[in-house]
N, C-alpha and C positions, 0 to 999 in steps of 0.2 A: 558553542558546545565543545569539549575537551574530549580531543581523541582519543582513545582507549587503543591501544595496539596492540595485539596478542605477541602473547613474550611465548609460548613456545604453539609450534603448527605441526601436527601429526598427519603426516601424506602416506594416501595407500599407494604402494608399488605401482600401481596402472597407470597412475596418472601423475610420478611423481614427477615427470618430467613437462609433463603438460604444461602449454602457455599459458595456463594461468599459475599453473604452482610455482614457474619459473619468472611470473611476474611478484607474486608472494615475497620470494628471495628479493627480489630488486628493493621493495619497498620495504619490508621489516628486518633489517640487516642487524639488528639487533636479540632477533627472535633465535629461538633454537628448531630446527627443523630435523626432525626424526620419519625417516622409511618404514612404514609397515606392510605384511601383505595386507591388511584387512585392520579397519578400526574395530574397536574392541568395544558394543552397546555398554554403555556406564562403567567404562574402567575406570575414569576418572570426572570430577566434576568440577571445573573451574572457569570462569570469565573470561583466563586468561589464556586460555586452549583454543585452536583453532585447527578443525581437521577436514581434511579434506579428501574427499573421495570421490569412487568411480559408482558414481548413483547407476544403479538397472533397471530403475523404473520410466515411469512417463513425465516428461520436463512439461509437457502442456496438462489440464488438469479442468475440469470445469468449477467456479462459484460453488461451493459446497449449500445450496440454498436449498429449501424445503416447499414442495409443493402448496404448502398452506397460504405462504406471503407472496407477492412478490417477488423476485430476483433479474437482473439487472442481464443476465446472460455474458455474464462478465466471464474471460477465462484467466489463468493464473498459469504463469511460465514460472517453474518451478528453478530456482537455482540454489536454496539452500536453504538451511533451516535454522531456530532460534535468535533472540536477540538478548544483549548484553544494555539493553535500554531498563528494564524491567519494571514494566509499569507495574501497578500493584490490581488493574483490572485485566490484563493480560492474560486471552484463553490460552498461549504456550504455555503456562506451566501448568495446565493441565491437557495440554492435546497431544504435545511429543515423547516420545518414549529418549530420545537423546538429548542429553541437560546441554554439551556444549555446543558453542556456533559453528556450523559445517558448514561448509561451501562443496560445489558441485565440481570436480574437475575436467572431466569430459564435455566441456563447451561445445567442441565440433560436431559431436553428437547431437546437441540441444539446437545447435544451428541446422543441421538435417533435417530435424523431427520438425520444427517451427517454420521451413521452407515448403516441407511436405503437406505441413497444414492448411496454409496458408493460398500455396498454388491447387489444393483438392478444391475450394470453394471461392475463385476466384474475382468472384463477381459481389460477393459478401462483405462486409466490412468486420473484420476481427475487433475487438479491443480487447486488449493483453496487458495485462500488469504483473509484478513481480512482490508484490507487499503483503501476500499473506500468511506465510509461515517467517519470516522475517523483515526487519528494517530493510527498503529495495537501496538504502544509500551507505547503511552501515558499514561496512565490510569497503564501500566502493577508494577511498583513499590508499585504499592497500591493495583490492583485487582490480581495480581498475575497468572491472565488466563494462561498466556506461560506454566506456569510447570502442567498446565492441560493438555491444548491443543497440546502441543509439544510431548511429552509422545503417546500422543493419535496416532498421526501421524506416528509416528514411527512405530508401528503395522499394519499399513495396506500397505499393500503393494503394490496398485493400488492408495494410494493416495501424494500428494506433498503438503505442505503446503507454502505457502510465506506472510509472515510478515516484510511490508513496512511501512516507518517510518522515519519522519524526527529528530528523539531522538537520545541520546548516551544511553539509558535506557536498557541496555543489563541484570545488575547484574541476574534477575532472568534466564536467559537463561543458566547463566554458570554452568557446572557440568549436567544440563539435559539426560538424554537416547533420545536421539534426531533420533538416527538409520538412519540418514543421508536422511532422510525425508524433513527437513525444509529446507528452503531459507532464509535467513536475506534479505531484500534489503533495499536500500537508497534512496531516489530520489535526484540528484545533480544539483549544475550548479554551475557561476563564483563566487569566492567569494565576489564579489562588488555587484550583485545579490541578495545573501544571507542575508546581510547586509541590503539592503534598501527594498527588499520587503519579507522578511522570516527572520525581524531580530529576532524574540522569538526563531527560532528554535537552533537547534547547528549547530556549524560552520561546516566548510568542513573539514578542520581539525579534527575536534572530530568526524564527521560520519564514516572518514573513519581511525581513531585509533578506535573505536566501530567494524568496519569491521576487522580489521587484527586479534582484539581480538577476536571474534565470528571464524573467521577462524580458528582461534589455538584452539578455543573447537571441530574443525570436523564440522562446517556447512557452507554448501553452499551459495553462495551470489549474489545479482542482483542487475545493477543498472539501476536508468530508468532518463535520460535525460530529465525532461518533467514535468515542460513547459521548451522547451526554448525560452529564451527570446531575440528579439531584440534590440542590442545599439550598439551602435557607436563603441566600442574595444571586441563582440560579438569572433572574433575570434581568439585576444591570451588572451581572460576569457576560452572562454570552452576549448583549448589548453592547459592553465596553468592549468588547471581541471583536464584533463586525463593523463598530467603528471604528478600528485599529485596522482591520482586513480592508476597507473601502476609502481609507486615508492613503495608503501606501500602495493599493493596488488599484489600476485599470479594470472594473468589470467585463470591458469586450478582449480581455484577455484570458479570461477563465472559463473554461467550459462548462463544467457544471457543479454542484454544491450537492452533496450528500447529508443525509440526518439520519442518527440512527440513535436509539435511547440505549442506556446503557441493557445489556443482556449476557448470562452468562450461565454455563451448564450448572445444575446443583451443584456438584463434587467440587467446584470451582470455588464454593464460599470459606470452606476449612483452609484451603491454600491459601488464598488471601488472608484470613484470622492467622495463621502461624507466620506467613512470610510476609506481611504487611500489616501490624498490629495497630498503627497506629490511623492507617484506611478506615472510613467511617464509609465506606459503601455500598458494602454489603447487608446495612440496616435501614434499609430504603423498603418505599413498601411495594413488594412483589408478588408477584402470582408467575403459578408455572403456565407457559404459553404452549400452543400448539407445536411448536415445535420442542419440546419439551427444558427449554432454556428458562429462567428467571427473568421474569422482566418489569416493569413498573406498572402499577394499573392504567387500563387502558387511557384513563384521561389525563392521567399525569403525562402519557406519552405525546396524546393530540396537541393539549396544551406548549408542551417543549415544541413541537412542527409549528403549529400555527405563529408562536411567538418568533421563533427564528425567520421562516419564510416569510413573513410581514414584511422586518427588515431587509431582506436579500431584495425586495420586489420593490421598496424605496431605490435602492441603489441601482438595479437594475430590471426592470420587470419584465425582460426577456431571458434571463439568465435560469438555465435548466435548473431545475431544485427537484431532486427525487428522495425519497425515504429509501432505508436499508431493512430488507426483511421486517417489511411489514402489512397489514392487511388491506383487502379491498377498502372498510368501513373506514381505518384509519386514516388514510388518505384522504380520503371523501371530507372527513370530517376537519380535519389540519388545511390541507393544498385546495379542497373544493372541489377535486377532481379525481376518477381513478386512471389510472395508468393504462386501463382497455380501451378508456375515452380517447384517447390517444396509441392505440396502435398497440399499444403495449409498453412496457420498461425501457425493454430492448429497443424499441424502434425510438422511443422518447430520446435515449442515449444517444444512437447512429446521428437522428438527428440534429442533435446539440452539436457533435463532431462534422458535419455538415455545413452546418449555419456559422461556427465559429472557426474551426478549422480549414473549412473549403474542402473537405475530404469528402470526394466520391467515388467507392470502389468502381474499374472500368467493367463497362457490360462483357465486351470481349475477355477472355483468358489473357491471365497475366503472360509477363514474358516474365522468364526463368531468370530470378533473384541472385544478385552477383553472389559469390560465396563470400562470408565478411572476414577482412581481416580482423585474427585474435590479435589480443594483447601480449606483447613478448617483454 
């Protein structure tokens, strides 16, 4: 995949000095970097902007999940927003109100809050990821956060971090003290998929040479099915897929495998018709769900699980396989089982991190988390 590098970086005054804006300079010496007090919502709209500011809100964030399905108890360390990937099923371009890629500059802050959190419920196992308002790797050849934040992770020992990501953008991970804390994950599907509606990202090919290499530094790895999409040869794409995924990968190296059918807010379909004309996915046949999103009927959803996790359970029939935001029935009817049969979502997850990873939060109270060094 070919780096895209922002040619000019708009930094607010608070943080124009920050270790990360000052790692910015190191690496796009080419870019133009202007001081503002404050970025300016929609002054300008372009790929090639990158602004970075002094966020006042909350860096930790809970799973935006909906009472009706499911949810995984996942939480989300907030560091920035947007991606320059731009799939054509992508809820960004209807969830954000800022078009360009902004990064968070106050890290020491974000390291505070993620300390405080972390030491309040010591005995608990956190799992934390970075990939839901942005790519967790895009930005990383330039801001360099990984060899903060990874390090970071590694010291605590009631926390998991996962870093999803449709990049081959690993170099900064290699060589890290990772202490087998992190997850790489991928999100996949067929390569004709990839191709028409994810053509900027990297191929399946390079995701998952990105994968075998991350494996051979000692990190753990996830991959999440999701969206998947409906077409006509749906089932030898994602077939050629996980033969591709179980050719090059070690299954007792992945912790778990997510599926999730594609889903998307109404208002989400005219964006895609204007800004992806040539997407044919929004003429799928859908019904509004409980949670008031677009989704495929409900057997076309079962059928995609069942068909997927057949194969995952050839390659490996211990390997965690869970659905994304979806119902008691549908499980039942896909996996053969609901997720209360087992404890819960949440507990299913701890314990894949458990069983694969060896991670158990200690019963006693943690001891007070070294403070990480940033990126200079």
């Amino acid at each position: 995949m070919k780096i895209r590098a922002p040619k000019r970086v708009i930094l607010e005054s608070a943080v124009a000095e920050s270790a990360l804006s000052n790692t910015l300079r190191k690496n796009l010496p080419g870019a133009s970097f202007e001081i503002v007090d404050r970025v300016s919502e929609g002054a300008c709209h372009s790929p090639d902007v990158l602004e970075v500011v002094n966020f006042r809100g909350k860096f930790l964030k809970s799973c935006p999940g909906t009472r009706r399905y499911h949810c995984c108890g996942y939480r989300i360390l907030h560091l920035g927003t947007q991606c320059t990937i731009d799939c054509a099923y992508c809820i960004l371009q209807a969830y954000l109100n800022s078009p360009n890629l902004r990064l968070f500059g106050n890290l020491e802050e974000m390291f505070c809050e993620l300390s405080g959190s972390l030491a309040q419920n010591p005995a608990s196992l956190h799992r934390i990821g970075t990939g839901e308002f942005t790519d967790s790797l895009l930005l990383d050849p330039f801001s360099e956060i990984s060899r903060s934040i990874v390090p970071f992770f590694a010291k605590t020992p009631n926390g998991v971090l996962e870093l999803k990501t449709k990049t081959d953008f690993i170099g900064n991970l290699k060589g890290l003290d990772h202490g087998g804390h992190t997850i790489v994950a991928w999100s996949l599907n067929p390569e004709e998929v990839q191709r028409r509606e994810e053509p900027l990202s990297a191929t399946i090919a390079e995701r998952l040479e990105a994968a075998r290499l991350c494996s051979q530094e000692g990190y753990f790895l996830a991959f999440h099915f999701d969206p998947i999409i409906d077409y006509g040869e749906w089932k030898s794409g994602y077939a050629k897929t996980l033969e591709l995924l179980f050719e090059r990968i070690d299954p007792s190296r992945i912790v778990w495998i997510s599926l999730g059918a594609l889903r998307f807010m109404p208002e989400l379909k005219g964006i895609i018709q204007a800004r992806h004309p040539l997407s044919r996915i929004v003429y799928g046949e859908f019904i509004r769900g409980l949670d008031g999103k677009m989704r495929y009927f409900r057997d076309i959803r079962a059928e995609f699980y069942a068909f997927i996790a057949e194969r995952i359970r050839r390659a490996d029939p211990e390997l965690c396989v869970y659905l994304c935001m979806e119902s008691d029935d549908v499980w039942r009817d896909s996996l053969g089982f609901s997720p209360e049969d087992r404890g819960g979502l949440g507990q299913m997850l701890d314990s894949a991190v458990e069983r694969r990873m060896g991670i158990v939060p200690p019963k006693a109270p943690c001891d007070k988390t070294d403070k990480p060094v940033l990126p200079t």
